[in-house]
C-alpha positions as CSV (number, residue, x, y, z in Angstrom):
1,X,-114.0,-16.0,80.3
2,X,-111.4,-15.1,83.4
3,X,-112.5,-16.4,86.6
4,X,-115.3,-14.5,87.3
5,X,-113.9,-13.3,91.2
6,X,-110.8,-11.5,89.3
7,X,-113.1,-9.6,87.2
8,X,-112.7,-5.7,87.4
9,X,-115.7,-3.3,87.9
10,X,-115.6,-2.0,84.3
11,X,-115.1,-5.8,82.8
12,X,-118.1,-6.9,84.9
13,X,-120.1,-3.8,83.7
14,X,-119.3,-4.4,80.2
15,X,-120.4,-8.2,80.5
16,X,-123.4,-7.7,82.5
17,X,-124.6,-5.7,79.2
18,X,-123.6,-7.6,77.0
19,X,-125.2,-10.9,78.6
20,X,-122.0,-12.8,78.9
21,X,-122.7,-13.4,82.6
22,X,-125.4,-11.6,85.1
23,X,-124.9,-10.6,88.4
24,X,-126.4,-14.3,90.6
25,X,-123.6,-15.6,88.3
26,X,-121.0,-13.2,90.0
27,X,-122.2,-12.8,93.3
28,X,-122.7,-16.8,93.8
29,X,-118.9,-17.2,92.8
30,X,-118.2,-14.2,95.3
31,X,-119.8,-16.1,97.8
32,X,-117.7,-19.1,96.9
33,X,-114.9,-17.4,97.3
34,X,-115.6,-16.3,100.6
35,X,-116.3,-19.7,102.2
36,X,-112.7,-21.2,101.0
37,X,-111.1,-18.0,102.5
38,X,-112.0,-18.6,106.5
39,X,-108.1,-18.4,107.1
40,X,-108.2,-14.6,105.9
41,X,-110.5,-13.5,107.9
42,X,-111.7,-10.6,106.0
43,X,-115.8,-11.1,106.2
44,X,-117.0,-11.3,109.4
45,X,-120.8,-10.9,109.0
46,X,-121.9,-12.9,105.7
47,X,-125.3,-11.9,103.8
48,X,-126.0,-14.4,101.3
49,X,-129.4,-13.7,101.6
50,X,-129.6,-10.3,101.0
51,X,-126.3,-10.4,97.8
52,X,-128.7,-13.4,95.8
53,X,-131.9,-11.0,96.6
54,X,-129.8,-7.5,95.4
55,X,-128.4,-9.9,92.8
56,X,-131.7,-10.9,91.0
57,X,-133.3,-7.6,91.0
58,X,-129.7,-5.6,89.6
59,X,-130.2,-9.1,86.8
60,X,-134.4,-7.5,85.8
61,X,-133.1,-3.8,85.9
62,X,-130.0,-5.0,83.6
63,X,-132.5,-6.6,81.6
64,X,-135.1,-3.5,81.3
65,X,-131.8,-1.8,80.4
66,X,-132.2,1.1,83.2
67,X,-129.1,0.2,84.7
68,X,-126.1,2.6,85.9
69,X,-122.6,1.4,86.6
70,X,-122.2,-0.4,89.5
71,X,-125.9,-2.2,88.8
72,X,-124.9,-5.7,89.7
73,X,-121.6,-5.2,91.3
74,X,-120.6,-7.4,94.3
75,X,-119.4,-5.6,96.7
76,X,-117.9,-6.1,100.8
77,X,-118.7,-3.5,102.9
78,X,-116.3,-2.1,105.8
79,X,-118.2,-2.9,109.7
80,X,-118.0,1.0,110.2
81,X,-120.7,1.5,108.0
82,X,-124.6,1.1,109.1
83,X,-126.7,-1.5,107.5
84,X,-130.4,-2.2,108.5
85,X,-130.7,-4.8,109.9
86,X,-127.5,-6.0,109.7
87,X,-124.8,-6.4,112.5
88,X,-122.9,-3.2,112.4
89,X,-120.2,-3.3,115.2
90,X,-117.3,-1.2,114.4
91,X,-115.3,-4.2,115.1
92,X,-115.9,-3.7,119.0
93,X,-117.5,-5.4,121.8
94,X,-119.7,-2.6,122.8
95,X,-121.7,-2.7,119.9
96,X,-122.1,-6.4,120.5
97,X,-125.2,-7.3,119.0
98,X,-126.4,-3.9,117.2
99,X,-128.6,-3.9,114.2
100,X,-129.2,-0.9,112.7
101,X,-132.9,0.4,112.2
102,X,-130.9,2.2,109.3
103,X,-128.8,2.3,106.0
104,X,-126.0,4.9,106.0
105,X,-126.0,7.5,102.8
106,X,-123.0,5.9,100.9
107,X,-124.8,1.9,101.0
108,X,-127.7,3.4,100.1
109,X,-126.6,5.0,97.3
110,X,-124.9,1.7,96.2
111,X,-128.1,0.0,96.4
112,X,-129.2,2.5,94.6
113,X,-127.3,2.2,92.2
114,X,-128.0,-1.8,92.1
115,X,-124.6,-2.3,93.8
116,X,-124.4,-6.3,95.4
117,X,-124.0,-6.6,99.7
118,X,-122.1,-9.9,99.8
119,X,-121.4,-9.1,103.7
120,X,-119.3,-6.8,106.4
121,X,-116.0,-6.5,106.2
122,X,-112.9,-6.7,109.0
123,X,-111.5,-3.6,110.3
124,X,-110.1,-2.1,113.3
125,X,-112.1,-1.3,116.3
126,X,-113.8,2.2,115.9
127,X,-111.6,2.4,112.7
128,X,-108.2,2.7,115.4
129,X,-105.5,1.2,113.8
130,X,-102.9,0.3,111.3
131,X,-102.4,-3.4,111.6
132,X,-106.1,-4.3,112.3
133,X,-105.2,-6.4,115.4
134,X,-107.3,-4.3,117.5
135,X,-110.5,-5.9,116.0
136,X,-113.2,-8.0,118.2
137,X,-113.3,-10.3,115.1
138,X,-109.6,-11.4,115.9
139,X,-106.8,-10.0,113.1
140,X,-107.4,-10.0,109.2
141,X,-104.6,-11.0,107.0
142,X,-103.2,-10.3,104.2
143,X,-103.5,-12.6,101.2
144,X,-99.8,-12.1,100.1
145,X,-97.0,-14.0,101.6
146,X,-93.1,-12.9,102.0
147,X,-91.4,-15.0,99.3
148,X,-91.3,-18.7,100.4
149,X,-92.3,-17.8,104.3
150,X,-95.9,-18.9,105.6
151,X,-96.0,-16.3,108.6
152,X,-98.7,-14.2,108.7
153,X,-98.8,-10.4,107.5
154,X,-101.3,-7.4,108.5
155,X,-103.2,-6.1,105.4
156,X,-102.9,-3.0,107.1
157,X,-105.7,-0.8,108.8
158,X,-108.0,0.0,109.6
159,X,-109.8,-0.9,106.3
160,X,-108.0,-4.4,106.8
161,X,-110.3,-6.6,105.6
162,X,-111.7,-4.7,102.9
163,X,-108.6,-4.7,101.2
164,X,-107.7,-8.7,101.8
165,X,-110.9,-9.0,100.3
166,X,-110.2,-7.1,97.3
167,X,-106.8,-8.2,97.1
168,X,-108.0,-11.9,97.2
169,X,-110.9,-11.2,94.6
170,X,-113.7,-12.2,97.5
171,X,-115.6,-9.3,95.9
172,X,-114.8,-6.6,93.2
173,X,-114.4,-4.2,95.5
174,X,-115.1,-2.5,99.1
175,X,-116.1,0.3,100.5
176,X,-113.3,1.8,103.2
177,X,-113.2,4.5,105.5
178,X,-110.4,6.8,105.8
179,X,-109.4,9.2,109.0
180,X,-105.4,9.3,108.5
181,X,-104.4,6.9,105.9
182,X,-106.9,3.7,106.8
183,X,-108.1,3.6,103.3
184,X,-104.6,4.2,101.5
185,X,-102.4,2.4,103.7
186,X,-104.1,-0.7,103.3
187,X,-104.4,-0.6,99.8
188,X,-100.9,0.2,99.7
189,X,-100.4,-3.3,101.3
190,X,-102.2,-5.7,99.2
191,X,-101.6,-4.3,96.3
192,X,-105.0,-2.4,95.3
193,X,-106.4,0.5,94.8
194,X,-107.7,3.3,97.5
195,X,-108.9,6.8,97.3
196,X,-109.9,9.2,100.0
197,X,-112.2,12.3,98.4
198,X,-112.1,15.5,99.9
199,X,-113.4,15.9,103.2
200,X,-117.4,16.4,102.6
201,X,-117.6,14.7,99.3
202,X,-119.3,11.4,100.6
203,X,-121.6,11.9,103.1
204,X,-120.3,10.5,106.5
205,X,-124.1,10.0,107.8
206,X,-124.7,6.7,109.1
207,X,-120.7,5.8,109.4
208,X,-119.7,5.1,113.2
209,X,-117.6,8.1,114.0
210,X,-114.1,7.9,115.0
211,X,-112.9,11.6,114.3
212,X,-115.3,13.6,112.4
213,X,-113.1,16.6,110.9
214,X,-111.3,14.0,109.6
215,X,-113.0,10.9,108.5
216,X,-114.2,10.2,104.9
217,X,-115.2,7.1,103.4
218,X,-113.8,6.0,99.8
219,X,-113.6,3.1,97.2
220,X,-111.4,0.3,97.4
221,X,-110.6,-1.4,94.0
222,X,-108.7,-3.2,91.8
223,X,-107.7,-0.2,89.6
224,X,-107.8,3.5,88.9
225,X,-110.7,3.1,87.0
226,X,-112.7,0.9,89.1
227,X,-112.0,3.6,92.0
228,X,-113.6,5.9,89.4
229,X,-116.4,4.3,88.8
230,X,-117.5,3.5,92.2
231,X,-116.1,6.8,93.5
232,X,-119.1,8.6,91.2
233,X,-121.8,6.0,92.9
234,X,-120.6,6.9,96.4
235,X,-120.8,10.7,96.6
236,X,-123.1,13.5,96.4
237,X,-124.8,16.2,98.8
238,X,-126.7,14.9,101.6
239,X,-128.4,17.4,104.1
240,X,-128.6,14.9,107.0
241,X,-124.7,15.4,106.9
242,X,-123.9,19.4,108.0
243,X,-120.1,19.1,106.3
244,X,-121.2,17.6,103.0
245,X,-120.5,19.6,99.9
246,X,-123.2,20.6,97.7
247,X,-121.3,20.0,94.4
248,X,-122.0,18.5,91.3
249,X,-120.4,14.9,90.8
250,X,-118.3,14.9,87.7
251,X,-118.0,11.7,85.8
252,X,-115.3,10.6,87.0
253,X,-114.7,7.8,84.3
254,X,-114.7,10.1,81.6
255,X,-111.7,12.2,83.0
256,X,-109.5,8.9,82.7
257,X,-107.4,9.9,79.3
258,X,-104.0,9.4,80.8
259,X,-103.0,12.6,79.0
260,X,-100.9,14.8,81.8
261,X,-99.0,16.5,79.7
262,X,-98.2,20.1,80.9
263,X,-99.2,19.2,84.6
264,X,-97.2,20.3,87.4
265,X,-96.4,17.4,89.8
266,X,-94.7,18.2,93.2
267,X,-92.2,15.9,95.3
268,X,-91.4,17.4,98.7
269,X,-88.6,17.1,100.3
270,X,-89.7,16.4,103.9
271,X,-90.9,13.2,102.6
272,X,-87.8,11.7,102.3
273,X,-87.8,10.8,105.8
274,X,-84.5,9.2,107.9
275,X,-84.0,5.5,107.7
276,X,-86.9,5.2,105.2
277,X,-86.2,1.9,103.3
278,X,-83.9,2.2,100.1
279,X,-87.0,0.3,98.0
280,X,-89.3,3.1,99.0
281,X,-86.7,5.7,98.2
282,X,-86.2,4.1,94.5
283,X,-89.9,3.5,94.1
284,X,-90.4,6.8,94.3
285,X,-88.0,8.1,92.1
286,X,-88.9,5.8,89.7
287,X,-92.3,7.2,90.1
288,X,-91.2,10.9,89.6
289,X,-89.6,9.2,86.3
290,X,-92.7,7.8,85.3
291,X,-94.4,11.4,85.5
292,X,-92.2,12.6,83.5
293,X,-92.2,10.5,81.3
294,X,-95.7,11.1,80.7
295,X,-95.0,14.9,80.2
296,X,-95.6,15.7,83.5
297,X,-93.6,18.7,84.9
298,X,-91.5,18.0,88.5
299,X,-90.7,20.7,90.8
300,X,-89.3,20.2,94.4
301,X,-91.8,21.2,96.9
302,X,-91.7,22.2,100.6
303,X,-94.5,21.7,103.0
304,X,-92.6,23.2,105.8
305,X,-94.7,21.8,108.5
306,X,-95.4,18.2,108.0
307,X,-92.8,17.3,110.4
308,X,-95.6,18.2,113.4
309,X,-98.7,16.3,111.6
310,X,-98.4,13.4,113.4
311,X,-97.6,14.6,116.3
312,X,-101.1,17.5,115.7
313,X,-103.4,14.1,114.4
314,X,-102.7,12.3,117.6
315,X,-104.0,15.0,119.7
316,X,-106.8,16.3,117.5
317,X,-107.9,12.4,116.5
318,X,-108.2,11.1,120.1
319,X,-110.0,14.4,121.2
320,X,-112.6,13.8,118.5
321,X,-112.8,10.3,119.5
322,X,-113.1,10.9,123.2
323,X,-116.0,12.9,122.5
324,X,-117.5,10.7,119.7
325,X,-117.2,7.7,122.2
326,X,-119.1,9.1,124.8
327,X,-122.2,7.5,123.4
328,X,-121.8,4.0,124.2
329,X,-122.4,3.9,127.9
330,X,-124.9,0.8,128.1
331,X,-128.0,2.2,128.2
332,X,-129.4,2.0,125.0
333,X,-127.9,-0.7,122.6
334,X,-125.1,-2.6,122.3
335,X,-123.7,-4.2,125.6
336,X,-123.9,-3.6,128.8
337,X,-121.8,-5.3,131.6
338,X,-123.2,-7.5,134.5
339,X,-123.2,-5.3,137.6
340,X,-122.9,-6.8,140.9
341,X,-125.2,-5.7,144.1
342,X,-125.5,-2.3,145.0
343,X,-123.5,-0.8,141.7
344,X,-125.1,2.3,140.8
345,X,-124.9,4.0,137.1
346,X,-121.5,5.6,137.8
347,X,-120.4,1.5,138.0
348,X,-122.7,0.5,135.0
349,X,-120.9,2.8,132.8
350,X,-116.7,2.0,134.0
351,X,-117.7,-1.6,133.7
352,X,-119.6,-1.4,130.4
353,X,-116.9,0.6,128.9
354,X,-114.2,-1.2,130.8
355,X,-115.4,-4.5,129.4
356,X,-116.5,-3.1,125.6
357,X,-113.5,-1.0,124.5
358,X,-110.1,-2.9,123.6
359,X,-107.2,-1.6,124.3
360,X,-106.0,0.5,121.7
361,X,-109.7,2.4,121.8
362,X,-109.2,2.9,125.5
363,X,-105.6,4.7,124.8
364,X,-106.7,6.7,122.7
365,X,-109.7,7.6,124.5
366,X,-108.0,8.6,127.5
367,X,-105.5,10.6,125.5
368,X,-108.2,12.9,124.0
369,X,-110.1,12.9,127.2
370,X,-106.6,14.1,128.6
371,X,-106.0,16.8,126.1
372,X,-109.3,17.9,126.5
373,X,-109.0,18.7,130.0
374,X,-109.4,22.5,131.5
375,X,-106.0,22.6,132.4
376,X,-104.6,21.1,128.8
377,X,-106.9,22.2,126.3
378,X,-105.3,25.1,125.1
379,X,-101.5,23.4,125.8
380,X,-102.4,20.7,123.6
381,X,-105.8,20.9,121.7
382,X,-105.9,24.6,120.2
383,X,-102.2,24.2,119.5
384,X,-102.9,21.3,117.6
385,X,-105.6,22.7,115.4
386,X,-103.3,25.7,114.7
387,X,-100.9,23.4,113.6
388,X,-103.5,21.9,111.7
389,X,-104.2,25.0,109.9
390,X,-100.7,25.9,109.2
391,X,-100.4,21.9,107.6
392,X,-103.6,23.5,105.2
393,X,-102.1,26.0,104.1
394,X,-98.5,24.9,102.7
395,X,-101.0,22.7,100.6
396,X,-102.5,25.9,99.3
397,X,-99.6,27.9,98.9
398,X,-97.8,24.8,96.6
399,X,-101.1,24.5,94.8
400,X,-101.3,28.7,94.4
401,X,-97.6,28.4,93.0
402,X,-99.1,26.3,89.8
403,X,-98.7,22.4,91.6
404,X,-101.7,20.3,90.4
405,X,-100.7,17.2,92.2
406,X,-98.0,16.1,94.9
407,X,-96.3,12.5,94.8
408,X,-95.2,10.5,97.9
409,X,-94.7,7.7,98.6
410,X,-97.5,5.6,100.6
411,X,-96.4,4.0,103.7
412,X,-93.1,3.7,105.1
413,X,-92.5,0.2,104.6
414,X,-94.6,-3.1,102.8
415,X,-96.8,-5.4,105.1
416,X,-95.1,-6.4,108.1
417,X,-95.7,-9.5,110.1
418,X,-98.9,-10.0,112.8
419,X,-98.0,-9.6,116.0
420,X,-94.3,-7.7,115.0
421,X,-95.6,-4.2,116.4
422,X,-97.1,-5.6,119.3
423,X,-95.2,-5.0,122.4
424,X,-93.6,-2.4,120.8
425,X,-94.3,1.7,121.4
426,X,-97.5,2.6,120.1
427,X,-95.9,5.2,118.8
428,X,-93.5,3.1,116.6
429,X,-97.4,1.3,114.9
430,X,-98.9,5.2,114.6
431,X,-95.6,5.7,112.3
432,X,-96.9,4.1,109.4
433,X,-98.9,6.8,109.3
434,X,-96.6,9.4,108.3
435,X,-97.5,9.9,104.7
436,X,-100.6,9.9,105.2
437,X,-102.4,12.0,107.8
438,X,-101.0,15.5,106.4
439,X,-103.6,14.9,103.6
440,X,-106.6,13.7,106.5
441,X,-105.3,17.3,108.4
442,X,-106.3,19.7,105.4
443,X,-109.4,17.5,104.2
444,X,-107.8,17.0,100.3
445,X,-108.2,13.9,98.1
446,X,-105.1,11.3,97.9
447,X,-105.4,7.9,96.3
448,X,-102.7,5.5,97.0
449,X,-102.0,3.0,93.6
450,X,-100.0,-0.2,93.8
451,X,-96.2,0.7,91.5
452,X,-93.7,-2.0,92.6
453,X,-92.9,-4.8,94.5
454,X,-90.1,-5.3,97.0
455,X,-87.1,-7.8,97.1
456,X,-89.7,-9.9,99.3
457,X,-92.3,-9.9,96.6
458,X,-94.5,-7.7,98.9
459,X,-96.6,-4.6,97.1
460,X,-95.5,-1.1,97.4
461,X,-97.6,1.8,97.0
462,X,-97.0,5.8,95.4
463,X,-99.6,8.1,97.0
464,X,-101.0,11.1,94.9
465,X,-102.5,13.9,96.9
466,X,-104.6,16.4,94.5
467,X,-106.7,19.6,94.8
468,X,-109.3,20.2,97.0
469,X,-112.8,18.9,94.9
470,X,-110.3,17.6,92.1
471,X,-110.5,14.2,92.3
472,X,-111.0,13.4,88.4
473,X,-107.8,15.4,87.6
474,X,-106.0,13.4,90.7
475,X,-107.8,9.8,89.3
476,X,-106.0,10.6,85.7
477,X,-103.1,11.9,87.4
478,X,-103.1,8.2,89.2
479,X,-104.1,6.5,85.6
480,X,-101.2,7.7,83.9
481,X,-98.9,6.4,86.9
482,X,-100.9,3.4,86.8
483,X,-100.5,2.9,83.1
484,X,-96.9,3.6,83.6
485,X,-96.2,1.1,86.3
486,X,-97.9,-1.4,85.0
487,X,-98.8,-3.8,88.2
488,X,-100.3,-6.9,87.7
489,X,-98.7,-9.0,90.3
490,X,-101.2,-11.0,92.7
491,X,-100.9,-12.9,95.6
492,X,-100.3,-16.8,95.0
493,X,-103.8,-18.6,96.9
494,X,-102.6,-20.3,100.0
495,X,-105.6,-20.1,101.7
């Protein structure tokens, strides 16, 4: 049998029923795996306890034969999400020390489900960032190297160390969070697989918000057809979360025939973006070949305003963020800074928050506190969201004019170095963002899927945005491309 770390959702599924291995099996070589991979840096709060306790009981319902998909699975989960009784920090200071008295909606339903915790996962602080070098945990890396070169790369962010993990087959798969690109990016970069649903089809209670019209949380796997599978487990109505749909989850597995013929796929042309690397360019193309191969239809697209997305999700993000942040003052959890004699609240709070917040949270916060302001918010704020609503609709109008799914690429480049972006413009990091946050602005699902590798040896990623509540469609859209491409490459263990 392969080694049983590489295994696949579905291969682990199949041989949990079949007896050929049970879940201690998997979730002890998991845990294996983690302890030789210190140098990655991906888990950053381990539960053995809790994955051999999960383990034995998904082993009895396996047995008893009452068991759905993911029964057994190991899985890492991202710090953003809440886990009773386990630290749940966000990846930041100020929630040193916080242990939920609660489970969030999406773990639960993977317990549910009989779904393995083997621990929490690296990430960005309060899910800010696309390097995840803004964590408290110190940076994640990526398990794949630059040819012959040691130095060290970014997995990308802010779902960093879920997909190092799933890249270095420390678990089957992750869960990630995704607000404008921090589930697809990162895939993008390792190699993997990453999908963010429509906005409202996973519940977002018990996730530490970072912008809430705009974050969704989504599978991280090894394939299309993992993402399917665990995609199914993780969503569903929940009324403790106002924006969640009330919709029926498809089986998403059973949509996976690869057969596209007759579908229309768009490329638009203010995608193709100046000095975007000639690897990305040909990727691409060769992607839009692939389709079409396939029997897919292409048509040139415009989506006339995507040229202002960034500029609109770096005014609406922070503004969300600002307000969202607002809670952690001190008082009631997490920490609180020592105040000298005679400091009064006023004090308790600048300190705390002073002392908490990294730097890249503290930006940001300050920029949406900024654009909030009396004298700004119409300047900046309501221009934004009328941007935003002008982004939504050239979706609409390509998918009224008969497009079923749009092709981009990913991220502008492959995995750059840590510590390469650093002193540079903060603008120049929020950049490799660009594909991504259009599809965050008008809540639709887009799954990034590994297609090629550069002349580096580095992954490179295609990016597949669907219709709004499509995501089966856009999974066998992402199947066929997948089946096309045919990526099997992995990183070479160093660590």
């Amino acid at each position: 049998m392969t080694d049983l770390t590489s295994m696949k959702i579905a291969e682990a599924r199949d041989a949990l029923r079949k007896g050929n291995v049970t879940s201690a099996e998997l979730t002890e070589a998991c845990l294996t795996a983690i302890e030789g991979a210190g140098a990655l840096n991906a888990f950053v709060h381990n539960t053995p306890e809790i994955a051999r306790e999960q383990a034995a009981a998904a082993d009895a319902r396996i047995k008893a034969g009452d068991a759905p998909a993911m029964c057994g699975i190991p899985l890492g989960i991202k710090d953003l999400f809440c886990t009773k009784g386990v630290p749940s920090q966000a990846a930041s200071n100020i929630l040193g020390g916080f242990k939920p008295e609660y489970e969030s909606t999406v773990t639960t339903q993977l317990f549910d489900a009989g779904a393995v915790m083997l621990g929490k996962l690296n990430m960005d602080e309060f899910a800010m960032g696309s390097s995840n070098e803004t964590s408290c945990y110190g940076n994640a890396v990526n398990p794949w190297r630059r040819g012959n070169d040691d130095a060290a790369l970014t997995p990308g962010g802010s779902s960093g160390g879920s997909a190092s993990a799933v890249s270095a087959d420390l678990c089957l798969a992750a869960t990630g969070t995704d607000t404008g690109g921090s589930i697809r990016q990162p895939a993008a970069f390792t190699g993997i697989t990453g999908i963010k649903p429509t906005y409202g089809r996973c519940s977002r209670w018990g996730i530490v918000a970072f912008a809430s019209s705009l974050d969704q949380a989504g599978p991280m796997t090894k394939d299309v057809r993992d993402a399917a599978i665990m995609l199914e487990a993780m969503c569903g109505h929940d009324p403790k979360d106002s924006t969640s749909a009330d919709l029926a989850v498809p089986n998403f597995e059973a949509m996976l025939t690869g057969d596209i013929k007759g579908k229309t796929i768009g490329i638009p042309k203010e995608y193709h973006m100046d000095g975007m690397p000639e690897e990305i360019e040909a990727l691409w193309a060769e992607g839009r070949k692939m389709l079409q191969d396939a029997g897919a239809n292409i048509v040139d697209i415009s989506l006339p305003h995507t040229k202002y997305a960034l500029p609109a999700y770096y005014v609406i993000a922070p503004a969300e963020a600002s307000s969202n942040l607002a809670r952690y003052d001190g008082v009631r959890y997490g920490h609180r800074a020592t105040l000298s004699a005679g400091d009064g609240i006023t004090e308790m709070y600048e300190k705390t928050r002073a002392e908490g917040f990294g730097h890249e949270v503290q930006r940001r916060v300050m920029v949406g506190t900024y654009v909030l302001s009396a004298g700004f918010y119409d300047a900046y704020y309501n221009r934004a969201r009328k941007v935003r609503t002008l982004i939504k609709k050239d979706f609409e109008d390509v998918f009224a004019a008969g497009v079923d799914a749009i092709l981009t690429p990913a991220t502008p480049s492959a995995a750059f170095g840590l510590g390469e972006m650093e002193d540079a413009d903060p603008v120049k990091m929020y950049l490799n963002d660009v594909f991504t946050v259009t599809v965050n602005l008008a809540g639709l699902p887009g799954i990034a899927i590994p297609a090629g590798v550069d002349k580096q040896g580095l992954p490179l990623g295609l990016q597949l945005i669907g219709r709004p509540w499509e995501e089966g469609d856009l999974l066998n859209t992402a199947y066929a491309l997948e089946q096309a491409a045919g990526f099997v490459a992995k990183p070479g263990k160093w660590w």
